[in-house]
C-alpha positions in Angstrom: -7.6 -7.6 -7.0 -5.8 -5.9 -4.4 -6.4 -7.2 -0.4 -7.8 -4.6 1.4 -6.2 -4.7 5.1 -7.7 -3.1 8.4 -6.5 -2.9 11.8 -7.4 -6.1 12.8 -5.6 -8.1 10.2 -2.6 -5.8 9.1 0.2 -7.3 10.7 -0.6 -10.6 9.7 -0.9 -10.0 6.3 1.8 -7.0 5.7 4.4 -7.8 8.8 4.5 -11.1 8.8 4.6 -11.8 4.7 7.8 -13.3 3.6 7.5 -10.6 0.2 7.5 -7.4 0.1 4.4 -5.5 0.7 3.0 -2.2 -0.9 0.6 -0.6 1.0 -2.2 2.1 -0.2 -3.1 4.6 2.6 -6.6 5.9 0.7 -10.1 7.1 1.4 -13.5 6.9 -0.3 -13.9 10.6 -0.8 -9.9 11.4 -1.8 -9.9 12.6 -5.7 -6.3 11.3 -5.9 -6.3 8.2 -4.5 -9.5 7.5 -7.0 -6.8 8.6 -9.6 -4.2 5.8 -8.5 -6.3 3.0 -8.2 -6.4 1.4 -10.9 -2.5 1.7 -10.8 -2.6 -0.8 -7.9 -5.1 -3.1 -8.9 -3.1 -3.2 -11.9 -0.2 -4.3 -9.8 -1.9 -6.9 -7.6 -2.0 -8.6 -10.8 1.3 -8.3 -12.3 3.4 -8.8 -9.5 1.1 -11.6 -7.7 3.4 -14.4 -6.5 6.2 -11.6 -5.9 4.8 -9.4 -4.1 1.4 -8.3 -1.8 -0.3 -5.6 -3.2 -2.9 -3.9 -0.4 -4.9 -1.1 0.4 -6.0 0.4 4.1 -8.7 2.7 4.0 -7.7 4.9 6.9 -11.4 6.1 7.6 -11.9 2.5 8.6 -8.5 1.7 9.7 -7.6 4.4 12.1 -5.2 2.5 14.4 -2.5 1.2 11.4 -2.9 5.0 9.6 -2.2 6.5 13.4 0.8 3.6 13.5 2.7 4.8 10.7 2.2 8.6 10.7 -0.2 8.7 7.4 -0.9 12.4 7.5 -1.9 12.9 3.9 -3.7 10.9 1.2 -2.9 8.8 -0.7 0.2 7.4 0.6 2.2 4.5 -0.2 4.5 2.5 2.3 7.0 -0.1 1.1 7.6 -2.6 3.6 10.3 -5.8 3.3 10.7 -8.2 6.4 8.3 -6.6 8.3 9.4 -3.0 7.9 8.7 0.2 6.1 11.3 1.2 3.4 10.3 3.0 1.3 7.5 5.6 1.3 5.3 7.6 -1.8 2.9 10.9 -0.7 0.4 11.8 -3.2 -0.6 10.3 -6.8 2.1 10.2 -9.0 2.5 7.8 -12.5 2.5 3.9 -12.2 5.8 3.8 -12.8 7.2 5.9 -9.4 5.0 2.6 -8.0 6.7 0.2 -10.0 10.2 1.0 -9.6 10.1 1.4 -5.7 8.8 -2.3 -5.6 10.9 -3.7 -7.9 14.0 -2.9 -6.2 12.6 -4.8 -3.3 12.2 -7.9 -5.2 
């Protein structure tokens, strides 16, 4: 299961892991970001031990989605060593997900 990350606990868990971290920007009431969940709990499992898998719901979370410029839901930031590179807007297939973290690895 994926770790859900706030304000509070973001940068220990995302900027500080020694993997590389995707991130989920989502809400409870976006339709798409419904649509790609099951695409990253999916992940959490198949890449645990290589890489953190997490969502931020930014309802909850407004101080990381205000951070990193999340405008639109969902969106997906790739971080390595403690820094976004790579970014995803909007749902799109597993494997657009895949591929962007597996060149990190």
């Amino acid at each position: 299961m994926a770790l859900h990350v706030n304000d509070t606990n973001f940068d220990e868990i995302v900027i500080n892991s020694d993997k590389p971290v995707m991130v989920d920007f989502w809400a409870e009431w976006c339709g798409p970001c419904r649509m790609i969940a099951p695409f990253v709990e999916e992940m959490s499992t198949e890449f645990e031990g290589k890489a953190v898998i997490v969502k931020c719901d930014v309802d909850s979370s407004p101080g990381v989605a205000q951070r990193f410029g999340i405008r639109n839901i969902p969106t997906t930031l790739f971080f390595k060593d403690g820094n976004v590179v790579d970014k995803q807007v909007g749902a799109v297939p597993k494997t657009n997900f895949v591929s962007k973290l597996e060149i990190l690895l």
